[in-house]
C-alpha positions as CSV (number, residue, x, y, z in Angstrom):
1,X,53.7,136.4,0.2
2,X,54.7,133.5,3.2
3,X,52.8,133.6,6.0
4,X,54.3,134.5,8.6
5,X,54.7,131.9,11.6
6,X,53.8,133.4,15.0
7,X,56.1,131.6,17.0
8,X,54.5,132.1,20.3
9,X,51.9,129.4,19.0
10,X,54.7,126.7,18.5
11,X,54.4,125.2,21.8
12,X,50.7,125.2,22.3
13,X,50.2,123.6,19.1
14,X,53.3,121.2,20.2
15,X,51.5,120.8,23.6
16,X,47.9,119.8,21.6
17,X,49.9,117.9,19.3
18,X,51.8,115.3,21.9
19,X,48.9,115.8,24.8
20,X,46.5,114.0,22.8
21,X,49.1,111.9,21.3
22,X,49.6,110.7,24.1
23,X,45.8,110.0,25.8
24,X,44.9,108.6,22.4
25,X,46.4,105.2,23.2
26,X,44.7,104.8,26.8
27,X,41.7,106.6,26.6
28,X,39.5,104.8,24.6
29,X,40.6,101.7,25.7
30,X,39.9,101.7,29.4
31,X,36.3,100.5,29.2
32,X,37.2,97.8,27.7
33,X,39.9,96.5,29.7
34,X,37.8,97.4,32.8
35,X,35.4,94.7,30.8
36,X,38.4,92.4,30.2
37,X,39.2,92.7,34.0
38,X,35.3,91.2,34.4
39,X,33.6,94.6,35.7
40,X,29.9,94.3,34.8
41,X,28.7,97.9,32.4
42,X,27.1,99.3,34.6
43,X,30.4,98.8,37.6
44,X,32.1,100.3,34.2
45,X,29.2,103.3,34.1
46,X,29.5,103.7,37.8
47,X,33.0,104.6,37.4
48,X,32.7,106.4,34.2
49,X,30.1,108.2,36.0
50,X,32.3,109.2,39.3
51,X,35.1,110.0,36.8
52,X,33.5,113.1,35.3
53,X,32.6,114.7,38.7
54,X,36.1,114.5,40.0
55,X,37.2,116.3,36.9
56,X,33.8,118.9,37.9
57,X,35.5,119.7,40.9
58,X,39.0,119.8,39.7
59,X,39.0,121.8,36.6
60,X,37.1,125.3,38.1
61,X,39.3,124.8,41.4
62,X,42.4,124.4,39.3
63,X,41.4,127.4,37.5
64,X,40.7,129.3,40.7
65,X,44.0,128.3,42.0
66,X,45.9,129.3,38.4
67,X,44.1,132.5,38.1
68,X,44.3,133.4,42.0
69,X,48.1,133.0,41.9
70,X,48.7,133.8,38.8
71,X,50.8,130.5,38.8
72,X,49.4,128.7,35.0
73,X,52.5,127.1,33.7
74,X,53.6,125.3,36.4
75,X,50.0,124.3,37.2
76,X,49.9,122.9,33.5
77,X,52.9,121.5,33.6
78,X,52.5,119.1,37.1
79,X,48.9,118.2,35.7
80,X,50.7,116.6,32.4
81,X,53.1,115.0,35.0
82,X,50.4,113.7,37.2
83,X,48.5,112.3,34.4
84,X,51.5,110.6,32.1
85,X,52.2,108.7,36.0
86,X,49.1,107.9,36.7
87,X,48.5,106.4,33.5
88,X,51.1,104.8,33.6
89,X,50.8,102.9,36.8
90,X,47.5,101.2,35.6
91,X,49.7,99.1,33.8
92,X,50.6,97.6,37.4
93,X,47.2,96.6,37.9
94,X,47.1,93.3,40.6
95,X,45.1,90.8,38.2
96,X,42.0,89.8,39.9
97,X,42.1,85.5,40.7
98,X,40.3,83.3,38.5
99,X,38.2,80.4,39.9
100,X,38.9,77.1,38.1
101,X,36.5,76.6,35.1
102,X,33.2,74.3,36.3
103,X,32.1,71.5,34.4
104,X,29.4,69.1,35.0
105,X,30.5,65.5,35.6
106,X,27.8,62.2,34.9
107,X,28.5,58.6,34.6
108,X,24.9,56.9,33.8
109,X,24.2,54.3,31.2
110,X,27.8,52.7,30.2
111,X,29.3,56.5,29.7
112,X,31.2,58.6,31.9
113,X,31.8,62.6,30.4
114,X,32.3,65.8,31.5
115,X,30.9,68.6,29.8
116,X,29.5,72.4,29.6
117,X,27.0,74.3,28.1
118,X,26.8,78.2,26.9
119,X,24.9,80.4,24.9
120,X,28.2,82.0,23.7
121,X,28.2,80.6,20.2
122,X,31.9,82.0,19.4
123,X,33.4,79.9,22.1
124,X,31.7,76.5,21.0
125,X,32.8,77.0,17.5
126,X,36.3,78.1,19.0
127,X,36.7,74.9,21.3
128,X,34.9,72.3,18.2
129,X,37.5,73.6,16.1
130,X,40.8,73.4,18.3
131,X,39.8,70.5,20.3
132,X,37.9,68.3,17.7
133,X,40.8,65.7,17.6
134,X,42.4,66.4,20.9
135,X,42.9,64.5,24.3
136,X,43.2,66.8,27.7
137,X,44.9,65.4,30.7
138,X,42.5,66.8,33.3
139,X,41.6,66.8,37.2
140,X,38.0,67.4,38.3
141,X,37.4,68.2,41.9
142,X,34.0,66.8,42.3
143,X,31.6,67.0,45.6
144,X,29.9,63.5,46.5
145,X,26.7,62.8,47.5
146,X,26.3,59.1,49.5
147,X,24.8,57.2,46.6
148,X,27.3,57.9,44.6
149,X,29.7,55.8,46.4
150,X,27.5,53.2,45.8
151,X,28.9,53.2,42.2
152,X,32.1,54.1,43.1
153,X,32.8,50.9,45.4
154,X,30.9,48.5,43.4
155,X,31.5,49.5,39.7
156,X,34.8,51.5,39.3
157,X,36.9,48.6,40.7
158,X,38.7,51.2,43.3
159,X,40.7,49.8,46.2
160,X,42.1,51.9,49.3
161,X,38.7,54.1,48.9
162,X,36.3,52.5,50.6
163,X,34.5,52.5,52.8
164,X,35.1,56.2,53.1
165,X,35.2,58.4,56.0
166,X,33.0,60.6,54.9
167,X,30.8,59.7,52.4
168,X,30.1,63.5,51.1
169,X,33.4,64.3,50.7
170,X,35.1,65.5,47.5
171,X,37.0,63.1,44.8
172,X,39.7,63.8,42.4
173,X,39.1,62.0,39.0
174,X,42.2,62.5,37.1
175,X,41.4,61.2,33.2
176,X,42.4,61.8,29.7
177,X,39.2,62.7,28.1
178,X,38.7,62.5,24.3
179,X,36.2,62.4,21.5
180,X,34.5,65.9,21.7
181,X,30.9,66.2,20.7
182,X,29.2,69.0,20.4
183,X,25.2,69.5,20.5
184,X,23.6,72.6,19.3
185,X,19.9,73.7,20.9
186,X,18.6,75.6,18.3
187,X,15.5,76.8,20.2
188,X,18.0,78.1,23.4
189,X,20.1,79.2,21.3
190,X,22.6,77.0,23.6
191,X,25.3,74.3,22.7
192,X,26.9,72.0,25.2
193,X,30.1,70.3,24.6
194,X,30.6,66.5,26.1
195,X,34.0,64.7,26.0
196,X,33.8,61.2,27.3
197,X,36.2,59.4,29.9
198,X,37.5,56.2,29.3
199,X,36.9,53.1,30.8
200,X,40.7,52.7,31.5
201,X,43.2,55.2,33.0
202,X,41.9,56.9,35.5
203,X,42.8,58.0,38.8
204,X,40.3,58.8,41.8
205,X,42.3,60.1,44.8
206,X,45.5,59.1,43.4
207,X,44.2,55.1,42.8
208,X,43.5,53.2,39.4
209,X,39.8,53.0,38.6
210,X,37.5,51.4,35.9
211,X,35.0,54.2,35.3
212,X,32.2,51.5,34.8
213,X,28.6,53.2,34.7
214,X,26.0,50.8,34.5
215,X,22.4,51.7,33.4
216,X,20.5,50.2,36.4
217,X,22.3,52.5,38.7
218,X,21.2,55.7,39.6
219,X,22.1,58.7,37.4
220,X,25.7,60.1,38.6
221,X,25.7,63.8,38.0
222,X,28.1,66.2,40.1
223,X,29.3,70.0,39.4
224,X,33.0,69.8,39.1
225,X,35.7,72.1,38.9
226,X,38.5,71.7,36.2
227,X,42.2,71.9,35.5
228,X,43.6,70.8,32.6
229,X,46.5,72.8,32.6
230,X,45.5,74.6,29.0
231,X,45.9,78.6,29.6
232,X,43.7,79.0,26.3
233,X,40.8,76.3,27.4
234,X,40.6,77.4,30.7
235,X,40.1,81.1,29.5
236,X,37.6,80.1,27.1
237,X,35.4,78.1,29.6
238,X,36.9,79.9,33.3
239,X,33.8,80.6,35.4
240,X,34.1,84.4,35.0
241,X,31.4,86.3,36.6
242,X,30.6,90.1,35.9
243,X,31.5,91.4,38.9
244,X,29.0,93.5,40.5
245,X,29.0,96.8,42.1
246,X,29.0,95.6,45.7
247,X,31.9,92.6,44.7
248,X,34.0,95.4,43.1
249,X,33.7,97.6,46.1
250,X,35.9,94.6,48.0
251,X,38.6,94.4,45.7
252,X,41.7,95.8,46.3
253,X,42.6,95.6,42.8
254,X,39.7,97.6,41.6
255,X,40.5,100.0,43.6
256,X,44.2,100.6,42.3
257,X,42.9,100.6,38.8
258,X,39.9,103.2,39.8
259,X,42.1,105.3,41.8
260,X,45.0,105.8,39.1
261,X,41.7,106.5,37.1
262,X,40.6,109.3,39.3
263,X,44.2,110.5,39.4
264,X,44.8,110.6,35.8
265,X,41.2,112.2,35.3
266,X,42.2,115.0,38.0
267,X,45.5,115.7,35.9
268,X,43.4,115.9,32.2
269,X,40.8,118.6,34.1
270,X,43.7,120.5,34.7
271,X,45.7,120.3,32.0
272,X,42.3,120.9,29.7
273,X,40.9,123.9,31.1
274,X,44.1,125.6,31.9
275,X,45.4,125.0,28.8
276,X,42.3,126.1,26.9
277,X,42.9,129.3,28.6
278,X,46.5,129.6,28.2
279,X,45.9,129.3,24.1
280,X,42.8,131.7,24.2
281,X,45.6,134.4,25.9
282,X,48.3,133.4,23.8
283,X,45.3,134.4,21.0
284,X,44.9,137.2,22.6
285,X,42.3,139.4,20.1
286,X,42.4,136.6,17.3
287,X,40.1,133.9,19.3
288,X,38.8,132.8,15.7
289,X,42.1,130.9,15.5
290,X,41.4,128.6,18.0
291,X,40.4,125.8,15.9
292,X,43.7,126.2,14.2
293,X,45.6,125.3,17.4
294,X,43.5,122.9,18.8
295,X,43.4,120.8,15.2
296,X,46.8,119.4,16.1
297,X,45.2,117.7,19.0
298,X,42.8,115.7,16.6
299,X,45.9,115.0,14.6
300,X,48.0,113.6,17.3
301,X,45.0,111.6,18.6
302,X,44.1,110.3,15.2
303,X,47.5,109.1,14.5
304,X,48.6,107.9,17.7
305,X,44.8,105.7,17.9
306,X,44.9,103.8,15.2
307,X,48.7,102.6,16.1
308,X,48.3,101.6,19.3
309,X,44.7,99.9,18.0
310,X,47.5,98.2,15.5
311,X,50.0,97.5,17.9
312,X,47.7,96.2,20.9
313,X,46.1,93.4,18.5
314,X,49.6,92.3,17.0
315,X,51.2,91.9,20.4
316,X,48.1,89.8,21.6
317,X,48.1,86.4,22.3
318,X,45.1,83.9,23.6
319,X,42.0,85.1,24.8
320,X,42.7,88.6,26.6
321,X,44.3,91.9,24.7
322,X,47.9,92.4,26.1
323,X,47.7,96.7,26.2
324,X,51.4,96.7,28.1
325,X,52.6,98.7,24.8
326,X,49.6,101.7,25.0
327,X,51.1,102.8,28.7
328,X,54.5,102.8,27.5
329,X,53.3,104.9,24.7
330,X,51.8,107.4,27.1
331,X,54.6,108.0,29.2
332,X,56.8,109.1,26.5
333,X,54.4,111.1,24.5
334,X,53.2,113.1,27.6
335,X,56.8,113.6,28.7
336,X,57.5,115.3,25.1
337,X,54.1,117.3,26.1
338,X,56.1,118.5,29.3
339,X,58.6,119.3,27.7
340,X,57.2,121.7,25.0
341,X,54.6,123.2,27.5
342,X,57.8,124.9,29.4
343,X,58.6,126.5,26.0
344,X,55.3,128.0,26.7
345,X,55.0,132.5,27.2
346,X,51.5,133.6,29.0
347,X,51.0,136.2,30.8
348,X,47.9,137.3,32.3
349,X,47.1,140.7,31.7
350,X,43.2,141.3,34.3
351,X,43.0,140.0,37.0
352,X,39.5,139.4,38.8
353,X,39.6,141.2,42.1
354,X,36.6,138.8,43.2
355,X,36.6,136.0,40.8
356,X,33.3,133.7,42.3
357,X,31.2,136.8,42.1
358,X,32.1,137.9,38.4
359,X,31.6,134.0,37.2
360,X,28.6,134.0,39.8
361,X,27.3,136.5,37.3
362,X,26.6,134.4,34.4
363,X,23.9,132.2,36.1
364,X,21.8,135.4,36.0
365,X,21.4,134.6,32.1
366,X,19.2,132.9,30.3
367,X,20.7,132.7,27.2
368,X,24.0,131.8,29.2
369,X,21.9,129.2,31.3
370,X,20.6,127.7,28.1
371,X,23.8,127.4,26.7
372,X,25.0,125.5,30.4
373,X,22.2,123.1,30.1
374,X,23.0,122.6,26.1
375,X,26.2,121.5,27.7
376,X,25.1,118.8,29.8
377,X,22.7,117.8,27.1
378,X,26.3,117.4,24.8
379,X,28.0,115.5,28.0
380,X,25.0,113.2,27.5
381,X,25.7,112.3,24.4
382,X,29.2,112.3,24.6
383,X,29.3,109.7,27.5
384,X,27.5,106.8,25.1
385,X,30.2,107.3,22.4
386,X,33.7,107.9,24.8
387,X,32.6,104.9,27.1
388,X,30.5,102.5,25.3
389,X,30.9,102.8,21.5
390,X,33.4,100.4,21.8
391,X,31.8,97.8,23.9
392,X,28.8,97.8,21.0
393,X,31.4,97.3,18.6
394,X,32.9,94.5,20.1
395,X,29.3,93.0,20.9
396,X,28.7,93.3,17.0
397,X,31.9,92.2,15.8
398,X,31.5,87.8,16.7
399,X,33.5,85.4,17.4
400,X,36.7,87.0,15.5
401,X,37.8,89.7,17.7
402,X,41.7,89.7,16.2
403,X,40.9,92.5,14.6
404,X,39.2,94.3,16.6
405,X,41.4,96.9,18.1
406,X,43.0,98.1,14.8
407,X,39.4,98.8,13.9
408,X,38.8,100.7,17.0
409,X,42.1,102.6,16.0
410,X,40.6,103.0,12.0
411,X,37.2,104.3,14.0
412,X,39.7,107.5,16.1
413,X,41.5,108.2,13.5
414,X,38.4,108.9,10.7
415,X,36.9,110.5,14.3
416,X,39.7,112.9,13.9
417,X,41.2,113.2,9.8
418,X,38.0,113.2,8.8
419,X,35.7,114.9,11.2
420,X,37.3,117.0,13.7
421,X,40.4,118.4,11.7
422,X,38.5,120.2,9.1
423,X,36.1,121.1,11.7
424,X,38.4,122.4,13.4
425,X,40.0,124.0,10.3
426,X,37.0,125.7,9.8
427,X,35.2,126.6,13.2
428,X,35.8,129.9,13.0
429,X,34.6,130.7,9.4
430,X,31.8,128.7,10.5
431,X,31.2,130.4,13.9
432,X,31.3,133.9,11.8
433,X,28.6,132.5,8.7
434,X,26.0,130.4,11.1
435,X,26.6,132.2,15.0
436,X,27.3,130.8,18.1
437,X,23.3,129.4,18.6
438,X,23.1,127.9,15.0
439,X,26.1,125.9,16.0
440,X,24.7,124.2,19.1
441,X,21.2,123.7,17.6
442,X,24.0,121.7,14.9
443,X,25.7,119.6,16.7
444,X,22.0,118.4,18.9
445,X,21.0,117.6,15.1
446,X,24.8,115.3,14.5
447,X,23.9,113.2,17.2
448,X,20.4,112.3,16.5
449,X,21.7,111.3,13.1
450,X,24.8,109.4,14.4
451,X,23.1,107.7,17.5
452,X,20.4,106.1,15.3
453,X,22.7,105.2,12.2
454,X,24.6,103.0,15.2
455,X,21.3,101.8,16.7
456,X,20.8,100.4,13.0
457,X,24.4,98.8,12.5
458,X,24.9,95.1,11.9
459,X,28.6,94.8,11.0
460,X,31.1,97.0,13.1
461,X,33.2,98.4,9.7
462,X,29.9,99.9,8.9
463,X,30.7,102.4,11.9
464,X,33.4,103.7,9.8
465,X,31.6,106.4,7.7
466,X,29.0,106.8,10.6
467,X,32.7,108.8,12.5
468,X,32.7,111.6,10.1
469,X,29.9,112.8,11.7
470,X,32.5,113.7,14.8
471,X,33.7,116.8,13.1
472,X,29.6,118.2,14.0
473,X,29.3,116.1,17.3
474,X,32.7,117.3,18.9
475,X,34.9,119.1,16.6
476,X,32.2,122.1,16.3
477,X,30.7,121.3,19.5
478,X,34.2,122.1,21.5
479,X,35.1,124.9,19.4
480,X,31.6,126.5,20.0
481,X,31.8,125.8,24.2
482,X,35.7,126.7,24.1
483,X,34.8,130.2,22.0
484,X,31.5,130.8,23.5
485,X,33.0,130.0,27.3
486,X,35.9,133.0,26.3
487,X,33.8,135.3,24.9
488,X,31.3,135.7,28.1
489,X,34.4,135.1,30.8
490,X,35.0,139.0,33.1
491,X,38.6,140.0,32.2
492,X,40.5,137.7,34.5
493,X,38.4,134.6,35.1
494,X,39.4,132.9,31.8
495,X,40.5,130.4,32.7
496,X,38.1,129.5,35.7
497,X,35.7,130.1,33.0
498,X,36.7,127.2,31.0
499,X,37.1,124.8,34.1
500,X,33.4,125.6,35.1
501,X,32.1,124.8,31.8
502,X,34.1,121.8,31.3
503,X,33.0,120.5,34.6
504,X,29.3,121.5,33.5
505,X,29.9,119.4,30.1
506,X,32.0,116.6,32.0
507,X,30.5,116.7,35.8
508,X,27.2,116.6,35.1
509,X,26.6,116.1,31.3
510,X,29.2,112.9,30.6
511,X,29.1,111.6,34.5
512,X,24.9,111.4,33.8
513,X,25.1,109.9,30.5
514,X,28.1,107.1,31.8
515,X,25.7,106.0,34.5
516,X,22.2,106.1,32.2
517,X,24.1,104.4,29.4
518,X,25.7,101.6,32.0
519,X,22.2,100.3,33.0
520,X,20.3,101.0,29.3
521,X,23.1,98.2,27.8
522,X,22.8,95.6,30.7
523,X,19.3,96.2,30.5
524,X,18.2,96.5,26.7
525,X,21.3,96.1,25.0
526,X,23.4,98.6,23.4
527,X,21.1,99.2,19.9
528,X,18.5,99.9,21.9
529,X,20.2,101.7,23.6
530,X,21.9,104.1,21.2
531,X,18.2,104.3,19.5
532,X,16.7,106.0,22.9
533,X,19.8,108.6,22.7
534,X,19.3,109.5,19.5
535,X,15.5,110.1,19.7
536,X,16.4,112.2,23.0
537,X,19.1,114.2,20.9
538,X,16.4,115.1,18.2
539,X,13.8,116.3,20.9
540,X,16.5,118.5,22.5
541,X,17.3,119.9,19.3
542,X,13.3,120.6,18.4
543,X,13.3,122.2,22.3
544,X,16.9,124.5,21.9
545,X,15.5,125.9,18.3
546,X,12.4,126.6,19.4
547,X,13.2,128.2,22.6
548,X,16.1,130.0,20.5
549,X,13.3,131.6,18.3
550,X,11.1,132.7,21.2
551,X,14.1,134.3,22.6
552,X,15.0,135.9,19.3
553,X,10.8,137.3,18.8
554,X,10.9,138.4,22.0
555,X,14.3,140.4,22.2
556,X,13.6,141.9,19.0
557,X,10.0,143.0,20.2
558,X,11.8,144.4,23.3
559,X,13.9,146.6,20.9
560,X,11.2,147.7,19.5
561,X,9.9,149.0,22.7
562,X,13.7,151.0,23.3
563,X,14.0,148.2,26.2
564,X,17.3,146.6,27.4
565,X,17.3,143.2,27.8
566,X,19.6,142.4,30.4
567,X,20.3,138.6,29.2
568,X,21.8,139.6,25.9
569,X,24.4,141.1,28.2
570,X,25.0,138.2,30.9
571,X,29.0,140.5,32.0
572,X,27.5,144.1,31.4
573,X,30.2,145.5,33.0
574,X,32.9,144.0,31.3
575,X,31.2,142.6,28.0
576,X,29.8,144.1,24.8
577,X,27.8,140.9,23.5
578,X,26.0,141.6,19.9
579,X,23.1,140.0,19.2
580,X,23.4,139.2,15.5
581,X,19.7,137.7,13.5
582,X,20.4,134.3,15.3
583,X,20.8,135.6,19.1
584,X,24.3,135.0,18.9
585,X,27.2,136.4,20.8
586,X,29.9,138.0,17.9
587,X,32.6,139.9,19.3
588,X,34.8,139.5,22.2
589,X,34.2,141.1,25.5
590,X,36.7,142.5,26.5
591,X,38.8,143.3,23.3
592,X,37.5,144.8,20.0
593,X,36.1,142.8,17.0
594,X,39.2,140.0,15.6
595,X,41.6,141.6,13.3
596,X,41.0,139.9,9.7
597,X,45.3,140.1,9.7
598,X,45.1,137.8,12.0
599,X,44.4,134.8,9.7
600,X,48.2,135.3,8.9
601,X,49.0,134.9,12.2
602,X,48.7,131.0,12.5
């Protein structure tokens, strides 16, 4: 017999489908081009920080708003607009001015050079190789000292320049400069590049000069900045500073790119938690199915990931990545969100005549407080791998980074074929075999195990098998907070419910771990860093089982005693919660157990 297709479910799995479709390309990327753009990690924490408590506040007021008006579709439907143009207008980002590389000028024993040392071993094998044989047509702007004039006068055979007016002021030595030599220090760790300056044809302030350096003079040395009109050397050696905190704060341009963050993050709250609740009423009693809708998001976002990954590293020329194509992607892929969503039937059947007091209600219970704070713990977590996997990728990938992206893109897309799809798939079969508690205690246990298999990586492909491990660390994990969050909500708060425990995993959880994880990798780097996460996921695991067990011992012995434990039922008056052998909520509250028929019904 066909199964039959419940129509009604077309246009939410659409809308999970082309949603995530169309976040996929930008998402992951931002941290790194906020890195590209020269923001420091932890100006990149700080935001990623401040991001998660704008979408705390949004999601549980845009679920006030939606359940107090009754007005969820065309909420939903302007926070997919809002977030497709917001998105998009990062693209129009004002690129923040580069200073002219610095070099370091001498002329001392019969040789005039300029060069430049770095630690940054990929862009002194990079220069050795292009430049090896090659002549550049350069200016320096050099400061003077006054006994450097001295040599200047006397030994460079200038007329028109002296004596000069002011002996500290700065010269302009115009010069081919060939023959490249590079030394290596192997102790530092450090190489320094020289290329030498002829003795003829060159220019200081516009006159001929003889750059004569005899040995008896005193040693010429001067900081210098450099143009040599060479996009790809000036990229390679540009004086690029990590801009700090307090230097971001007076840009204008970070601000455009941080607000159209905030903006875009205000618009995903929204879109999340109301949508969550639109699917969990379109469900109505079959909340098992779930997983089943929101699987089409992983398989938008896996496909959608690894081609823009392809597509941003093919259009890329020179130094920086060119992600023009990823916001075009966006907008078109959101807009075919929009338009599914209005295909979209819901209809609210409660509604909470005092909303804040019925949600108020569930911070009276301690199994539902545990299950807030397993939350944040989750957000945690979470943070390090949305905001900073990529960065330690990038850091262990070298001096070729061509390929960089598409493995990013490889990286999503086994994140979601491979790990969250079946996941999933499966999350409620799962849910019904190990309970709600067995689930979370799970997923702290997946990211122990994938924080310190990344503390241990050398080569960045090696991540690949280390993402199927996503299907436990967010493909359970949101079908356990997205099921558990329904199952506890008073008729009519649904879908406040789900914004409040978003903004719990998001505001607090992933806002605390972006700002932690920010100064960990400018302080100990990131496999350190990945290696203190994972030992903190194992002891919170140890902790939530144990505590899980005492909880367990002591409502049974309550039982025993014909006692009513008030926790086990945090929405008495609206919720029948069983506690199965694990402590674990099992049926719905405000419906009867889920129909097996159901499973038809996909």
């Amino acid at each position: 017999m066909r199964p039959r297709i419940d129509k009604d479910l077309l246009p939410m799995k659409a809308h999970y489908f082309f949603f995530n479709a169309g976040t996929a390309p930008v998402v992951p990327f931002m941290p790194t081009l906020a890195k590209q753009l020269g923001y420091s990690n932890v100006v990149v924490g700080t935001m990623y920080a401040i991001l998660p408590v704008i979408g705390m506040l949004a999601k549980p007021l845009c679920g006030f708003i939606a359940d107090r008006y009754q007005r969820h579709r065309t909420l939903f439907i302007a926070a997919e607009i809002l977030t497709a143009v917001a998105f998009f207008a990062i693209m129009f980002t004002p690129a923040i001015p580069q200073q002219l590389p610095s070099v370091t000028f001498h002329c001392h024993a019969g040789e005039a050079n300029f060069h430049f040392c770095t630690e940054d071993q990929c862009t002194i094998n990079e220069i050795e190789r292009d430049y090896q044989d090659k002549a550049l047509a350069c200016k320096l702007t050099c400061p003077t000292q006054a006994f450097m004039w001295d040599i200047i006068c006397q030994d460079w055979n200038t007329t028109g320049l002296c004596p000069p007016a002011n002996n500290t002021a700065n010269i302009d030595i115009s010069a081919t400069f060939t023959n490249l030599l590079v030394e290596r220090n192997e102790t530092t760790n450090e190489g320094c590049m020289f290329f030498s300056v002829p003795h003829i044809k060159a220019e200081v302030n516009g006159h001929n000069a003889t750059m004569y350096c005899p040995k008896d003079k005193p040693y010429f040395s001067t900081l210098c900045s450099m143009d040599c009109n060479d996009t790809y050397l000036d990229g390679k050696i540009a004086d690029s500073p990590v801009i700090s905190t307090k230097a971001a704060m007076g840009l204008y341009q970070f601000w455009w790119f941080f607000g159209m963050l905030i903006i875009s993050w205000i618009g995903m709250a929204a879109v999340v938690s109301i949508g969550d609740a639109i699917c969990f009423g379109i469900l109505g009693e079959r909340a098992h199915l779930y997983g089943k809708q929101r699987l089409y998001g992983s398989v938008g976002w896996g496909i959608f990931s690894i081609l823009a990954g392809v597509l941003v590293d093919k259009m890329s020329n020179g130094v920086e990545k060119d992600y023009t194509i990823v916001f075009w992607m966006t907008a078109v892929l959101i807009g075919l969100d929009v338009v599914a969503s209005m295909k979209l039937k819901h209809t609210q059947t409660h509604l909470s005549p005092n909303i804040v007091k019925d949600v108020g209600q569930m911070f009276l219970s301690v199994h539902c407080l545990i299950f807030f704070i397993w939350c944040i713990f989750i957000g945690l977590g979470t943070a390090l791998i949305w905001n900073f996997l990529f960065v330690h990728l990038e850091s262990l990938g070298g001096c070729d980074a061509t390929y960089m992206k598409t493995l990013q893109g490889f990286v999503m897309s086994i994140q979601c074929f491979c790990g969250e799809l079946p996941f999933f798939f499966f999350s409620g079969w799962i849910l019904k075999k190990i309970g709600h508690v067995n689930a979370m205690s799970m997923v702290l246990f997946g990211f122990g195990v994938r924080f310190i298999l990344y503390s241990m990586l050398q080569d960045p492909w090696y991540a690949l098998p280390i993402e199927l491990l996503n299907g436990v660390t967010f493909g359970l994990f949101y079908a356990t907070m997205a099921s558990y969050a329904s199952i506890v909500a008073p008729p009519g708060t649904e879908t406040t419910m789900q914004g409040l425990v978003g903004a719990i995993f998001e505001g607090v959880g992933v806002s605390l771990g972006s700002l932690i994880a920010g100064y960990l990798f400018d302080s100990i780097g990131g496999g350190h860093t990945f290696e203190i996460f994972g030992v903190a996921a194992f002891v919170a695991f140890i902790v939530h089982v144990c505590l899980q067990m005492y909880l367990q011992r002591h409502h049974s012995s309550s039982d025993e005693n014909g006692k009513q434990i008030d926790d086990t039922n945090p929405t008495a008056e609206n919720a029948t919660l069983k506690e199965d052998n694990n402590v674990d909520v099992e049926s719905s509250v405000k419906t009867s157990t889920p129909n097996e028929d159901g499973h038809n019904n996909s």
